[in-house]
C-alpha positions, 0 to 999 in steps of 0.5 A, a space after each residue: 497886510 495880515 497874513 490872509 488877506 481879503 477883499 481889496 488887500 488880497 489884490 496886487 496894485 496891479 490887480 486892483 487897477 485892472 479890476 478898476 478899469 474892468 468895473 468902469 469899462 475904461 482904459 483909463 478912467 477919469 476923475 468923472 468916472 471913479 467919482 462914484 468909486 466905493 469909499 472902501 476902495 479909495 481908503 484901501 488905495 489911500 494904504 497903498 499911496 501914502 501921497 493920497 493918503 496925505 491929501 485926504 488927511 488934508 482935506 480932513 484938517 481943514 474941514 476941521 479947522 473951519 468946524 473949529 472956526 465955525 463953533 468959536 464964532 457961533 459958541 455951538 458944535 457944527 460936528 459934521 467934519 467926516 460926514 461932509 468929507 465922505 458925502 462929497 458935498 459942496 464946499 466953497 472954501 478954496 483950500 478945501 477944493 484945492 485939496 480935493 481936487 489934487 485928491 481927484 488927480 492923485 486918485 486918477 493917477 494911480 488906478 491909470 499907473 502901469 508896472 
């Protein structure tokens, strides 16, 4: 962390979880509720739990392979790997929703975890 945090950095874990559930007005959020979670927030807690950070590196993977396997079948460039991850737009691929729902469930479990 630098030496003067700001923003999100400047929270505790615990902090962080409190100010959640005060901004969602829940005890205990569900993945329903942070569904509208800022990004920035997430990549801040993706820092602090290096788990949740595996899961959206994961979902980042195959997003990009199957752009690989898309542009080798096709012979163009899809490009819309990072884009369609942080637009939470529907996938069917079963993999990928795999990964983003664990990424849900792992959300979910740490912003509800207690010291």
């Amino acid at each position: 962390m630098p030496a003067n945090p700001t923003g999100w950095e400047s929270y505790t874990d615990d902090g962080l979880r409190a100010f959640i559930r005060k901004t969602f007005q829940a005890e205990h959020p569900t993945a329903a509720d942070l569904a509208s979670i800022d990004r920035e927030l997430v990549r801040d807690i993706e820092r602090r739990d290096p788990a949740l950070a595996a899961l959206h590196q994961e979902q980042t993977d195959l997003i990009k392979a199957d752009d690989a396997a898309r542009e080798e079948a096709n012979g163009a460039p899809v490009g819309w790997a990072e884009d369609s991850l942080d637009s939470f737009l529907p996938d069917t691929d079963a993999k990928l929703a795999d990964a983003k729902a664990r990424h849900r469930e792992r959300l979910v479990t740490w912003v509800n975890a207690t010291a």
